[in-house]
C-alpha positions as CSV (number, residue, x, y, z in Angstrom):
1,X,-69.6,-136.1,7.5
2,X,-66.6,-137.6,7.9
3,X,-64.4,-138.7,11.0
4,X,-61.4,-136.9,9.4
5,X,-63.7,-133.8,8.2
6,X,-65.1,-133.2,12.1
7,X,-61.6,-133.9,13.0
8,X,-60.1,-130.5,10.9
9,X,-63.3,-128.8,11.8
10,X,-62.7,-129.6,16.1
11,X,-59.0,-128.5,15.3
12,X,-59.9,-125.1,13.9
13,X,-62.1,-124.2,16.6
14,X,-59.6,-125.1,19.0
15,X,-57.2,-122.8,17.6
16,X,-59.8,-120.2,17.1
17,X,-60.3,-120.2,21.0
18,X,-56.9,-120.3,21.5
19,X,-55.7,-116.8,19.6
20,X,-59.0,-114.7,20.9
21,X,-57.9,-114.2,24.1
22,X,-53.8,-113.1,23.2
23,X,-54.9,-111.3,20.4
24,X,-57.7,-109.2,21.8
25,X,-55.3,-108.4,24.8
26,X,-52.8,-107.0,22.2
27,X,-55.7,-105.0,20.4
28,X,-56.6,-103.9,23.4
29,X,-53.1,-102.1,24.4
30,X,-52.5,-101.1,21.0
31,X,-56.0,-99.1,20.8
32,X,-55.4,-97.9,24.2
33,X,-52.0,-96.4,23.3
34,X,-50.4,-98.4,26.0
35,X,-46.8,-100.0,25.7
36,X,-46.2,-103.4,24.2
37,X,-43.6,-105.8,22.8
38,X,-43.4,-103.9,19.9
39,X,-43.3,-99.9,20.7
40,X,-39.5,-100.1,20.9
41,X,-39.5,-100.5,17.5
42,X,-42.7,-99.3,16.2
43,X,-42.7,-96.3,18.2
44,X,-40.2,-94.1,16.6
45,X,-41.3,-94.7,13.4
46,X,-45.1,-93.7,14.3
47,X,-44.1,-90.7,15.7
48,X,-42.0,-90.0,12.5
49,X,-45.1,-90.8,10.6
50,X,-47.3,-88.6,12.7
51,X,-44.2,-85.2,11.9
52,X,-43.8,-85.9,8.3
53,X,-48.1,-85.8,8.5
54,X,-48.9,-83.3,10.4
55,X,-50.9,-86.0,12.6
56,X,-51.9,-84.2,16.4
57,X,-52.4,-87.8,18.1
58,X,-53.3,-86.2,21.2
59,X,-56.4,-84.1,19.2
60,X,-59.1,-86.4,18.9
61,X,-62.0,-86.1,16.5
62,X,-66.1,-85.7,16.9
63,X,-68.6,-88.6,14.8
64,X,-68.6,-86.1,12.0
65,X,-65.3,-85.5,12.0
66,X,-63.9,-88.9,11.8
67,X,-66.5,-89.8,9.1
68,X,-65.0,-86.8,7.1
69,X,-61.2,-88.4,7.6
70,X,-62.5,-91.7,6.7
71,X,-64.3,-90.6,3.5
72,X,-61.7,-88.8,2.2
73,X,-59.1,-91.2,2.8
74,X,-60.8,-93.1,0.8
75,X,-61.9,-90.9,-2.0
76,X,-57.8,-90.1,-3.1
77,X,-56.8,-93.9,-2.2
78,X,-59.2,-94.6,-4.6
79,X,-58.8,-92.1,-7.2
80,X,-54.9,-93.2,-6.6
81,X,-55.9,-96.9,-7.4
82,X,-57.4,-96.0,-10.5
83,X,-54.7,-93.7,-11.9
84,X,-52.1,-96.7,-11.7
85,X,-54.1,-99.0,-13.4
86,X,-55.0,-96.7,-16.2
87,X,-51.2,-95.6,-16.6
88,X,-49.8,-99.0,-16.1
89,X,-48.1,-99.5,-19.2
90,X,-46.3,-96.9,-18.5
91,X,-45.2,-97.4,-14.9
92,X,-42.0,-99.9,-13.8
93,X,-42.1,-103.7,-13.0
94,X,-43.9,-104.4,-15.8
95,X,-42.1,-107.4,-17.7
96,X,-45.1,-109.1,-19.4
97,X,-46.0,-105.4,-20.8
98,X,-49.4,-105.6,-20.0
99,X,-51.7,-102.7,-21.3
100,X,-53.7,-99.9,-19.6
101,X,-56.6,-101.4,-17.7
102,X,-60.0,-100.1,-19.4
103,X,-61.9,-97.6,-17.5
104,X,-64.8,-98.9,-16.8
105,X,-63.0,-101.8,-15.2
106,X,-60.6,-99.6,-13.2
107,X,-63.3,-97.7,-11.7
108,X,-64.6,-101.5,-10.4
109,X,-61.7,-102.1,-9.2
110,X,-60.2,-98.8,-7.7
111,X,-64.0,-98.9,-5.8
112,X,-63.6,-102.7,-5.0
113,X,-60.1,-102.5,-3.1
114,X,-61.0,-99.1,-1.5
115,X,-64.3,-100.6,0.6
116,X,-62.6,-104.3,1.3
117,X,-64.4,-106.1,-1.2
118,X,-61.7,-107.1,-3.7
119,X,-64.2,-108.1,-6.0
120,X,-62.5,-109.2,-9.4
121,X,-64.0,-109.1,-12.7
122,X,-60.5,-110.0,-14.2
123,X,-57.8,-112.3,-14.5
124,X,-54.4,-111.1,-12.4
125,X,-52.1,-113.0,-13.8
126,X,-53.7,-111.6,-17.7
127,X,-54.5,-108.2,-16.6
128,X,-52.0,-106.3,-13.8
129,X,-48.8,-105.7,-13.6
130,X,-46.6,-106.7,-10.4
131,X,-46.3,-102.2,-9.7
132,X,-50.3,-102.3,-10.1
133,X,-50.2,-105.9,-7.6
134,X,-47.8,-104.0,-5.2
135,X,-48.2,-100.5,-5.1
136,X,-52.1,-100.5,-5.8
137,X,-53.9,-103.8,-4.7
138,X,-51.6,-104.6,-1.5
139,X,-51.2,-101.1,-0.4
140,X,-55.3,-101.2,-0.3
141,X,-55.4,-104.4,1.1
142,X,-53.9,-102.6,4.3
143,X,-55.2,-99.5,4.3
144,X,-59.1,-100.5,3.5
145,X,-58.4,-103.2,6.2
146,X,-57.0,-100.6,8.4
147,X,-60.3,-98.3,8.2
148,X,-62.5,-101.0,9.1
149,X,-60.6,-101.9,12.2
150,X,-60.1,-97.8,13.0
151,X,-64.2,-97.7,12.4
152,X,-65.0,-100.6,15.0
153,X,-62.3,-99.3,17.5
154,X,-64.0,-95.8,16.9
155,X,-67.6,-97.8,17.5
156,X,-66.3,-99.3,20.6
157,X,-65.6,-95.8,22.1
158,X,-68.4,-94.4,21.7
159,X,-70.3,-97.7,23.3
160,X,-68.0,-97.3,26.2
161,X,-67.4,-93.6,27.5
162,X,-69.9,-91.6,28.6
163,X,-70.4,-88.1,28.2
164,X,-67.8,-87.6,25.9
165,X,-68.0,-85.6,22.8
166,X,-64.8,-87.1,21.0
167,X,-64.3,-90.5,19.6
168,X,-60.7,-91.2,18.6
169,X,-58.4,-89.7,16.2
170,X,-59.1,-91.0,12.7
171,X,-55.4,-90.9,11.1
172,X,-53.8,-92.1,14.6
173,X,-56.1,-95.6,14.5
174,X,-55.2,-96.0,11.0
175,X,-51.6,-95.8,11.8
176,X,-51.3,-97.5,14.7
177,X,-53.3,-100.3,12.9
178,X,-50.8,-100.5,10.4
179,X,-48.0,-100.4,12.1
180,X,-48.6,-102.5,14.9
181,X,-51.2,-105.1,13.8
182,X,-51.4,-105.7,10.3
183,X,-47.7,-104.9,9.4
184,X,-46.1,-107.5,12.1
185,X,-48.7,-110.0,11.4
186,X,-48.3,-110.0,7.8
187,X,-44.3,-110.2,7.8
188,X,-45.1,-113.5,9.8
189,X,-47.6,-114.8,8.0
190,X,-45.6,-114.2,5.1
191,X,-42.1,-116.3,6.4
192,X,-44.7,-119.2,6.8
193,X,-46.1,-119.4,3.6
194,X,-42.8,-118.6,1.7
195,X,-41.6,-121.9,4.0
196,X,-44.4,-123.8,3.0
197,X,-43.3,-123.4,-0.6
198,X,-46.0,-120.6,-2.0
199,X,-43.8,-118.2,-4.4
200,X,-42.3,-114.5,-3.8
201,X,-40.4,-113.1,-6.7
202,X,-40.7,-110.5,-9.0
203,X,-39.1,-112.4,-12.1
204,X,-40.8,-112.3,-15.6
205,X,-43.1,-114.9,-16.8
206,X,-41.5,-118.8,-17.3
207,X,-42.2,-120.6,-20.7
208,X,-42.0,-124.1,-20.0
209,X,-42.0,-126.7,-22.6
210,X,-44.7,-129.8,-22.0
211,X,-44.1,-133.3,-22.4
212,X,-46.4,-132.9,-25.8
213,X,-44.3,-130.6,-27.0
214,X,-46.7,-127.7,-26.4
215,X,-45.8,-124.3,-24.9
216,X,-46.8,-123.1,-21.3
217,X,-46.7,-120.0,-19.4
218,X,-46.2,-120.3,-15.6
219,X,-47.0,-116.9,-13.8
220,X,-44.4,-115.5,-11.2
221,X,-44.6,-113.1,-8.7
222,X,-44.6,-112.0,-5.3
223,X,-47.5,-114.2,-3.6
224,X,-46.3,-114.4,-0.3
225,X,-46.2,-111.2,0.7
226,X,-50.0,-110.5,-1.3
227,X,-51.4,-113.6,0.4
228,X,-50.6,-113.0,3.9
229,X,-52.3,-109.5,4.1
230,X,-55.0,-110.4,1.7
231,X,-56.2,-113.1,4.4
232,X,-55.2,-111.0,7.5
233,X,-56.8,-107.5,6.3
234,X,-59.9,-109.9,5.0
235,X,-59.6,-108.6,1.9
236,X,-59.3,-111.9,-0.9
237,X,-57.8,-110.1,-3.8
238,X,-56.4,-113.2,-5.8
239,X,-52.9,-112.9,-7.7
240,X,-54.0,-115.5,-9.8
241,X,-57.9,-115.5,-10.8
242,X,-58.2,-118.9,-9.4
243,X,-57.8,-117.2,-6.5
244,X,-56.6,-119.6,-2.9
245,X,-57.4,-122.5,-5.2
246,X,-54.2,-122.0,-7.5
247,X,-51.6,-124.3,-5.9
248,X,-49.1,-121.1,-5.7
249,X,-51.4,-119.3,-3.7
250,X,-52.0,-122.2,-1.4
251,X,-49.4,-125.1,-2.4
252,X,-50.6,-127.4,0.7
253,X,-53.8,-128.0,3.1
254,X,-51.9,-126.2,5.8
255,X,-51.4,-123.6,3.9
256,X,-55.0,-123.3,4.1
257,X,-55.3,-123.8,7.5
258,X,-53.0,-121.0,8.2
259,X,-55.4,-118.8,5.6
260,X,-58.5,-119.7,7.5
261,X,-57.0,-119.0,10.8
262,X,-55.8,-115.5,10.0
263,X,-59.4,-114.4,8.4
264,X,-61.3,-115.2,11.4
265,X,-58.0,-113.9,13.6
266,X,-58.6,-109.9,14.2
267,X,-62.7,-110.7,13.9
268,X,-62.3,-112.7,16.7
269,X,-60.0,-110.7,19.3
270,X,-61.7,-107.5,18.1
271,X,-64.9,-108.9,20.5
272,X,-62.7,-109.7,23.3
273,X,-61.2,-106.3,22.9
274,X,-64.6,-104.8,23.1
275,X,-65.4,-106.8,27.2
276,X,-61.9,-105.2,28.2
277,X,-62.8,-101.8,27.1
278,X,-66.6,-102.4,28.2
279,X,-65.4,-103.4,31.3
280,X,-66.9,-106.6,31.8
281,X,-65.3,-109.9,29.6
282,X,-68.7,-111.3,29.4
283,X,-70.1,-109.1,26.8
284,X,-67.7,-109.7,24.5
285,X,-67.5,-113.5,24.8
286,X,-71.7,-113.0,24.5
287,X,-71.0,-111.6,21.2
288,X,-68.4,-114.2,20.5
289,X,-70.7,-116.7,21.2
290,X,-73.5,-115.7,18.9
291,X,-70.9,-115.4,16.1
292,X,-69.5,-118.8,17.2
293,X,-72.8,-120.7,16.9
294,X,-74.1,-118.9,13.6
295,X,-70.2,-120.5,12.2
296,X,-70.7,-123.5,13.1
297,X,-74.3,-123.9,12.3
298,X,-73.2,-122.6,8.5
299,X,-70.3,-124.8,8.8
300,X,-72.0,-128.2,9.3
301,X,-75.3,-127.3,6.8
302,X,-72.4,-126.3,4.3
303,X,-70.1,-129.8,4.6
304,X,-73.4,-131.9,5.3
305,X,-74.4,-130.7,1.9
306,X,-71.5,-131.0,0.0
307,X,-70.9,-134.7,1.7
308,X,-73.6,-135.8,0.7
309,X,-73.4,-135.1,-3.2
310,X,-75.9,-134.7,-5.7
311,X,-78.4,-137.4,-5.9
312,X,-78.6,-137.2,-10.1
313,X,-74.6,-138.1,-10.2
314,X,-75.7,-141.2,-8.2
315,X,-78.0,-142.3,-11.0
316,X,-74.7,-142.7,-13.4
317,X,-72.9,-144.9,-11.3
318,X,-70.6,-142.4,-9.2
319,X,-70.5,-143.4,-5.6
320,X,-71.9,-140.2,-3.2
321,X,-70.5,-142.1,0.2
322,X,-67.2,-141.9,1.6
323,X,-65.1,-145.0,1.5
324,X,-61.5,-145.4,2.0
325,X,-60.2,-145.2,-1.8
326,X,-62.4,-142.5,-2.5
327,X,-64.0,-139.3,-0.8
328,X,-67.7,-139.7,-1.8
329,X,-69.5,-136.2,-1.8
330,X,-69.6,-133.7,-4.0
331,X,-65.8,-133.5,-5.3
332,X,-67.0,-130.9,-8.5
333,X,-64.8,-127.7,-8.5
334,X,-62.8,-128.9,-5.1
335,X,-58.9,-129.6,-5.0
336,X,-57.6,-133.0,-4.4
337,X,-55.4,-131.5,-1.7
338,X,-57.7,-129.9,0.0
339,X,-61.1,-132.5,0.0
340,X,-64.5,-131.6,0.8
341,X,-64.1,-131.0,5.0
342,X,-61.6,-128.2,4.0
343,X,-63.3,-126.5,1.4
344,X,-66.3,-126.2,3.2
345,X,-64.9,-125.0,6.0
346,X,-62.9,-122.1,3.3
347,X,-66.2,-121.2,1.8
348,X,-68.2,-120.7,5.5
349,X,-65.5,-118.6,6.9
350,X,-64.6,-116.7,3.8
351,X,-68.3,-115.5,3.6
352,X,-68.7,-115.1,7.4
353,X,-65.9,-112.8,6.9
354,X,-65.7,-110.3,4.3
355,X,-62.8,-112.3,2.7
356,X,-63.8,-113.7,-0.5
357,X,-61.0,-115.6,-1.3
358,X,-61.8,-119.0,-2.2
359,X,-60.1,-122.7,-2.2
360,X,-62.9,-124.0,-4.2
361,X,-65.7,-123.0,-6.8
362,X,-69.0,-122.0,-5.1
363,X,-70.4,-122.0,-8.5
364,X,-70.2,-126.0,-8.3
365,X,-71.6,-126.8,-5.2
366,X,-74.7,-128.1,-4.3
367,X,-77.8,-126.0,-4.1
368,X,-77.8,-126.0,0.1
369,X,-74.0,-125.9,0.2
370,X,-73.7,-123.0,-2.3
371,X,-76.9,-121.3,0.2
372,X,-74.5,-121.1,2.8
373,X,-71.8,-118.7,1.6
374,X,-74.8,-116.7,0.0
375,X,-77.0,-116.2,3.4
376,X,-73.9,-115.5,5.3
377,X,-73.4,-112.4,3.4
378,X,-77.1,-111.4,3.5
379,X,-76.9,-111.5,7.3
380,X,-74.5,-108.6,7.1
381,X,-71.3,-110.8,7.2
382,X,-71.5,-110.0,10.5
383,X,-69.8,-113.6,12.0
384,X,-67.0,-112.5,13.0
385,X,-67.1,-110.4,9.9
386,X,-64.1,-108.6,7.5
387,X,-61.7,-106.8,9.8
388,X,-63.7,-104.7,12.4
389,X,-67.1,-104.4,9.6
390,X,-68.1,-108.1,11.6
391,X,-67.9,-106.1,14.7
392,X,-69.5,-102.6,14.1
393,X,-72.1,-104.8,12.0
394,X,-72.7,-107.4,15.2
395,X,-73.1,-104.0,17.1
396,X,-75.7,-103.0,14.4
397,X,-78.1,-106.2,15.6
398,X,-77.0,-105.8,19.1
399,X,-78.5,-102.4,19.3
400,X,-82.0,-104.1,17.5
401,X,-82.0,-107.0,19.6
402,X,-81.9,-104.7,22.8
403,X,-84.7,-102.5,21.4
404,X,-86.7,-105.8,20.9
405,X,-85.9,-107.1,24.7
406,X,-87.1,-103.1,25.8
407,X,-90.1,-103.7,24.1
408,X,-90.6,-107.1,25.5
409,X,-90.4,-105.8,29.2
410,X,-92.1,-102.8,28.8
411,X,-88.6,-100.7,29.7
412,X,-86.6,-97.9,27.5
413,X,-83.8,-100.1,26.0
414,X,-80.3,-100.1,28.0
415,X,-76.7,-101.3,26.3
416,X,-73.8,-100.8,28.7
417,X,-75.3,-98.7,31.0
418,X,-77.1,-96.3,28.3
419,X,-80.2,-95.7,26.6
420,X,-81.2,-96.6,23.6
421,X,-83.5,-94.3,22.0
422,X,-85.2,-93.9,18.6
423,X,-81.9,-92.2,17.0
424,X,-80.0,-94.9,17.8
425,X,-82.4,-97.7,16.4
426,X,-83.3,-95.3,13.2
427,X,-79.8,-95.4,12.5
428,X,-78.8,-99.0,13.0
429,X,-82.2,-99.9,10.2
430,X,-80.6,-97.6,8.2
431,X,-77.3,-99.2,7.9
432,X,-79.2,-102.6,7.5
433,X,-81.8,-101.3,5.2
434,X,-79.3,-99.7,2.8
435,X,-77.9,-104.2,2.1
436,X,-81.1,-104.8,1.4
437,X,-82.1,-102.2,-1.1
438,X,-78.5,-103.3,-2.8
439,X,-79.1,-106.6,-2.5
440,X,-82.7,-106.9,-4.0
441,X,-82.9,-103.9,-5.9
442,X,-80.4,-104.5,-8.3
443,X,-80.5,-107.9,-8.7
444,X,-84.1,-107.0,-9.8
445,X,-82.8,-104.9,-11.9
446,X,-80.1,-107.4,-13.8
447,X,-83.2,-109.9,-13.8
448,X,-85.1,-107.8,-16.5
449,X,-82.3,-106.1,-17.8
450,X,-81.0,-108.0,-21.6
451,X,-77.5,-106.7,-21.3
452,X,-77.1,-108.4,-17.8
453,X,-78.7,-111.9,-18.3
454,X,-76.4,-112.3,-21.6
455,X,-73.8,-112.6,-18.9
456,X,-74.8,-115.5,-17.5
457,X,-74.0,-118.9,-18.0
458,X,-77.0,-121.0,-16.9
459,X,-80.5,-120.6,-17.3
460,X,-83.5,-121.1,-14.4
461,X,-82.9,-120.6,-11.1
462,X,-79.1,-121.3,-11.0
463,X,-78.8,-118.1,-12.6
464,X,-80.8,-116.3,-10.9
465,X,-78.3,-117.4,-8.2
466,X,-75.6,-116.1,-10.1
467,X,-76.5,-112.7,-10.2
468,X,-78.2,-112.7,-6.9
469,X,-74.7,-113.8,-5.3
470,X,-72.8,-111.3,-7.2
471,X,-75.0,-108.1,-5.9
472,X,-74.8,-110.0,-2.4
473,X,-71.1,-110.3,-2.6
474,X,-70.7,-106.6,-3.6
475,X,-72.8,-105.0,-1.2
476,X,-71.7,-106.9,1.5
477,X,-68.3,-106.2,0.6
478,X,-67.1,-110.1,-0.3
479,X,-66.1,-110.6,-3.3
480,X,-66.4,-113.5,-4.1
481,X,-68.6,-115.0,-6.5
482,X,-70.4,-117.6,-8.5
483,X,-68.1,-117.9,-11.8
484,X,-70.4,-118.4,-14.5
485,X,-71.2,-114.6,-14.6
486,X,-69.3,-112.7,-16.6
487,X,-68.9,-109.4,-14.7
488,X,-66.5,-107.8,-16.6
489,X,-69.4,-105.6,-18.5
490,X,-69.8,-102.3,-18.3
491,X,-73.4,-102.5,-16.9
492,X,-72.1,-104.8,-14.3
493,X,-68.5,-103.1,-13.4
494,X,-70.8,-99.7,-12.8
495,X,-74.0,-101.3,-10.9
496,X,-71.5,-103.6,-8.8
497,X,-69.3,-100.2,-7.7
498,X,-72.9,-98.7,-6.8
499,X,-73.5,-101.9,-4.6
500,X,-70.2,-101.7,-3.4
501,X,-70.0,-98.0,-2.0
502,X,-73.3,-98.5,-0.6
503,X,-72.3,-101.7,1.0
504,X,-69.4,-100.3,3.0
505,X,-70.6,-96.3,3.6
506,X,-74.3,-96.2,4.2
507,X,-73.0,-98.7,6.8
508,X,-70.2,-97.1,7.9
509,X,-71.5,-93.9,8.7
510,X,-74.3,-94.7,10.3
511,X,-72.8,-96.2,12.9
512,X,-70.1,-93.6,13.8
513,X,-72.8,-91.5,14.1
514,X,-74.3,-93.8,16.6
515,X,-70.7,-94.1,18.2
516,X,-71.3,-90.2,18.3
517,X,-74.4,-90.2,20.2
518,X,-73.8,-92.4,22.3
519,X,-70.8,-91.2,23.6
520,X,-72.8,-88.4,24.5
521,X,-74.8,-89.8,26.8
522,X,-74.0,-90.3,30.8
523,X,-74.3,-94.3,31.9
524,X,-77.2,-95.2,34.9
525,X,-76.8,-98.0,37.6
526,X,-78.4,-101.4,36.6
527,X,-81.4,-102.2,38.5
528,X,-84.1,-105.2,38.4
529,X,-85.5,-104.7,35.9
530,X,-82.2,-103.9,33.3
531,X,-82.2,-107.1,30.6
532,X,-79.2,-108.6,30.8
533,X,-76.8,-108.0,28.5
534,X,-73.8,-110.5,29.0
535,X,-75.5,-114.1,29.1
536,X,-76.3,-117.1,27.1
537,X,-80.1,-115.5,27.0
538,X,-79.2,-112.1,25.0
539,X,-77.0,-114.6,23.0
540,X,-79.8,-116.3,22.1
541,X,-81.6,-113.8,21.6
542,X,-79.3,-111.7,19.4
543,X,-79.1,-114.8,16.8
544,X,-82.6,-115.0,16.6
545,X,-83.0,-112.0,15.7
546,X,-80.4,-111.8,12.9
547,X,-81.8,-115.2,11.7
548,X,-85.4,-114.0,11.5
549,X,-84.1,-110.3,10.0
550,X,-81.9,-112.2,7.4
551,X,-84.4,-114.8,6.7
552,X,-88.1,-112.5,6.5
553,X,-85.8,-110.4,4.3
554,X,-84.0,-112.4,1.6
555,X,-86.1,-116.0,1.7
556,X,-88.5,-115.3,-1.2
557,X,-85.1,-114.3,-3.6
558,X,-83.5,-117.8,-2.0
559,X,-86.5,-119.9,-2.9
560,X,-86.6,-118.4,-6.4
561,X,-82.7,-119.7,-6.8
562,X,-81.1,-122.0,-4.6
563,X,-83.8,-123.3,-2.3
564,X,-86.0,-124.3,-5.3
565,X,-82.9,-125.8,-7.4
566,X,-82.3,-128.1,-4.3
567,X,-85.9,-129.1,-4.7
568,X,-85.2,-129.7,-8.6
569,X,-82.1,-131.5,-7.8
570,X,-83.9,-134.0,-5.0
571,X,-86.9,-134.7,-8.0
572,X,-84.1,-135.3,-10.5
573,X,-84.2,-132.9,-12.6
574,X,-81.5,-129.9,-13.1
575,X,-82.4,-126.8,-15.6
């Protein structure tokens, strides 16, 4: 590593620590319904929202309840989604004419933007129209982002009261969410990107002549505005297919600073939100903690990687050490602009997170460094995680790791006061167990299957990388991918939507029903014998235990692929 590299990676934490604090105070009153800078002007239009709706936001909602509200929310945003991408041709702010999106495709899609995942088995700039970019993608990018924060607030409850049959109103989170988080956030992060040069216009299509002679199209359209929400809401939904690695989606490395810092932003205060609702700070900066030191440790096996190059490039003359004319490294699929330090750190917290946006090609990096982003998602994306889904996923292990600790000292399990009983744990395999039978199962299933493996662009164990990333990235609601698949088949467009629903719902559910249960019950008094639940020791313990679940799990499919193309690459030789 270089000294510049730990430099941007020092600076990023810094900042990191530096937002938790404000913006988990904020989430905090705005989750609470308590006055802040921005009621004056957000309030009458929320409580216009909540009249024109029908919204009761003083009737609050059972588990069940709020699981219905969130499921069908989804089910017509989705079946919205699709209709404007199948009648597209039709519909306005259209100037480049583009057709009707086929139907297996739009069902992939309509799926992939209602549960977060954004996956993309097509070229934006080819394939929608700005009404489809505007009215369709962005609008999900808020509302899907929206649900997973209403979800973890929802989760949070349930942790936190006791013997309470109610959990929060479904419709009033998602509003308030919009209105006073993501909206405001987005408008911001929107005036700093336009000022940084990235593009926000709805003008047709420019032909430009080259110096050859030769004709060139140069795409237009309003970036800004889809950037700052798709990195916010964790969502990374590309305008252009090259996604954050297209210089009008990201014209300059601060422009990707500011995109790192606002995927990792609401992840990170949503955990000090939960210590001010639990009542004690220190189990939410325990939390923050765990998900801290599984980033880093990512981070640094992900930049040492790429850093150090590939051994077999060294054999043809190209220098793999930094110097100061040339980077060193592994510079395949990276932008100039952005080096090796930056991109690494894009691709760790883009797959920590349920983001998926990309400043880089994982597809080209090394066999360890490409790991990374691929065993982040298997661990249930749960560093700091997409837009409340890191947090109610955290929650997931923290619930495990206490059952472990009971069983360790002989005592029925305790979180916040509360026992943790068999429901409880049943639950929170479930919504673990439901990843793994995506994750495994179908990429089983692409492995034997003819149709799926003529998708694939490289033979041996890279490709069985391929298709292993692209059923992690689904079910784990990412998105993004290794680029020599070609996943815009019908077998994989269907299997993928599968992964996807799975990925978010047999998640999701199971842990408002936990929310629900455990709202139920009535808290008792700590006493010697209580493991603690707000120190550097649960810490530890709670990443060893998503360590050793991730790893006993997925390490035979990652020493089929990665792990044994590593070894390949070290004895020279490359399928």
């Amino acid at each position: 590593m270089t000294a510049n590299g730990i430099l941007q990676l020092v600076a990023y934490l810094v900042v990191l620590v530096l937002i938790t604090k404000p913006m988990g105070v904020f989430l905090t009153k705005v989750f609470r319904n308590e006055r802040n800078f921005l009621t004056p002007v957000m309030g009458p239009l929320e409580r216009l929202i909540y009249r024109l709706c029908g919204i009761k936001p003083e009737s609050e909602m059972k588990w069940t309840a709020y699981s219905g509200a969130v499921l069908m929310f989804s089910v017509v945003s989705a079946v919205v989604l699709y209709g404007i991408m199948r009648l597209q041709n039709i519909l306005p702010w259209n100037p480049q004419a583009f057709g009707a999106v086929a139907p297996d495709l739009s069902f992939n899609t309509a799926v992939s933007f209602t549960t977060n995942t954004n996956w993309q088995a097509y070229s934006g700039e080819s394939t929608m129209s700005y009404f489809t970019q505007m009215a369709g993608l962005a609008f999900h990018n808020f509302a899907s982002a929206a649900v997973g924060i209403a979800i973890a607030v929802a989760v949070v409850r349930g942790l936190v009261r006791t013997s309470a049959q109610t959990i929060g109103n479904f419709w009033v989170d998602l509003v308030r969410c919009t209105l006073y988080v993501l909206l405001p956030l987005s408008m911001l992060a929107t005036i700093a990107f336009v000022a940084s040069g990235m593009i926000q216009n709805l003008a047709p299509y420019v032909t430009a002549t080259t110096i050859e002679g030769a004709k060139q199209i140069i795409p237009m359209g309003p970036l800004a505005s889809q950037e700052a929400i798709k990195m916010l809401g964790t969502n990374g939904g590309g305008f252009f297919n090259a996604n954050s690695a297209h210089p009008f989606e990201n014209p300059t490395a601060l422009t990707s600073f500011i995109q790192v810092i606002l995927i990792f932003s609401i992840g990170s205060g949503l955990t000090y939100m939960f210590g001010r609702m639990a009542k004690d700070q220190r189990q939410g900066w325990a939390i923050w903690g765990a998900m801290t030191f599984l980033f880093l440790a990512g981070l640094v096996t992900c930049y040492t990687a790429e850093q150090s190059g590939n051994p077999i490039t060294e054999k043809l003359g190209i220098e793999r050490t930094a110097t100061a004319t040339q980077s060193g490294g592994n510079m395949e699929g990276k932008e100039v602009r952005f080096g090796i330090a930056q991109s690494a750190l894009f691709a760790t917290i883009t797959t920590d997170a349920s983001c998926g946006a990309v400043n880089s090609m994982h597809e080209s990096y090394t066999p360890i460094g490409g790991m990374v982003p691929i065993f982040n998602i298997m661990l249930g994306e749960v560093v700091f995680g997409g837009v409340g889904a890191g947090l109610y996923g955290m929650l997931v292990f923290v619930l495990i790791s206490v059952f472990i600790a009971g069983l360790m000292v002989g005592r029925t399990p305790e979180y916040l006061g509360k026992k943790i009983e068999s429901k409880e744990v049943k639950l929170s395999m479930m919504a673990l167990l439901s990843l793994v039978f995506c994750i495994l199962g179908f990429t089983a299933w692409a492995m034997v299957n003819p149709v799926a493996l003529k998708s694939l662009a490289n033979n041996g164990p890279h490709g069985l990388t391929e298709i292993l990333y692209a059923y992690t990235s689904a079910a784990g609601n990412n998105g993004s991918a290794f680029a020599g698949l070609n996943a815009n088949t019908q077998f994989f467009n269907i299997t993928l939507s599968i992964a996807m629903l799975f990925g978010r719902f047999f998640v999701i559910i199971p842990m408002l029903a936990v929310a629900g249960s455990m709202a139920k019950k009535t808290s008792v008094a700590a006493s010697p014998g209580t493991f603690l639940t707000n120190n550097a020791l649960f810490g530890t313990l709670l990443v060893m235990v998503i360590l050793i679940v991730g790893g006993l799990t997925f390490f035979p499919a990652l020493s089929l692929g990665p792990i044994l193309e590593h070894l390949l690459m070290g004895a020279g030789k490359l399928f």
